[in-house]
C-alpha positions, 0 to 999 in steps of 0.5 A: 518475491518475498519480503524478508522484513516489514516493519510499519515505523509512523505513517510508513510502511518498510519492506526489505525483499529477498533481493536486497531492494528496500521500500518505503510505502507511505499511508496516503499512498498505499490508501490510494493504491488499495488493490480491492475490488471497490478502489479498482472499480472506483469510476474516477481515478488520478492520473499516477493510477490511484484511486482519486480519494476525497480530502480527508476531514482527518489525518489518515493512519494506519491502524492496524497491518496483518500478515495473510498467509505467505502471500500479503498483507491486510490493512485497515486505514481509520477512514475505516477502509480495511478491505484491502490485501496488498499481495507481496507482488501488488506491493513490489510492483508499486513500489515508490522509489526511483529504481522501481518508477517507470521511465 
């Protein structure tokens, strides 16, 4: 599945796909669902899946979104977590709204 526009508007992400569907990815939320090794890995994790993140001293914002090849995405939070790729299928398959949640 590709998206065919992603747009970052505030503290959100919007992807529109190839199918039709569209998203809407807040930060915190992408923050706590970062797919690198290091938040995969993490030892304690929230019940929705997340990494389990400590209250931030600031606002999380996302400071600067890349394209990676054809396939993803890389974002840098200015809590200075950048090592994060979302693939485009990582993004879909944790796509927030409610067609997409699991019954």
């Amino acid at each position: 599945m590709q998206p065919t526009s992603i747009k970052r508007e505030n503290n959100y992400i919007h992807i529109e796909w190839s199918d039709g569907h569209k998203s809407i990815y807040e930060i915190n939320y992408l923050r706590r669902r970062c797919p690198c090794v290091v938040c995969r890995n993490a030892s304690e994790r929230s019940l929705d899946g997340g990494v389990q993140l400590p209250a931030p001293k600031i606002s999380l914002q996302l400071l600067h979104a890349e394209k990676v090849g054809h396939y993803a995405i890389q974002l840098s939070f200015n809590d200075g977590h950048d090592a994060g790729i979302y693939s485009f299928d990582h993004l879909r398959k944790i796509c927030p709204c409610s067609a997409c949640a699991p019954s």
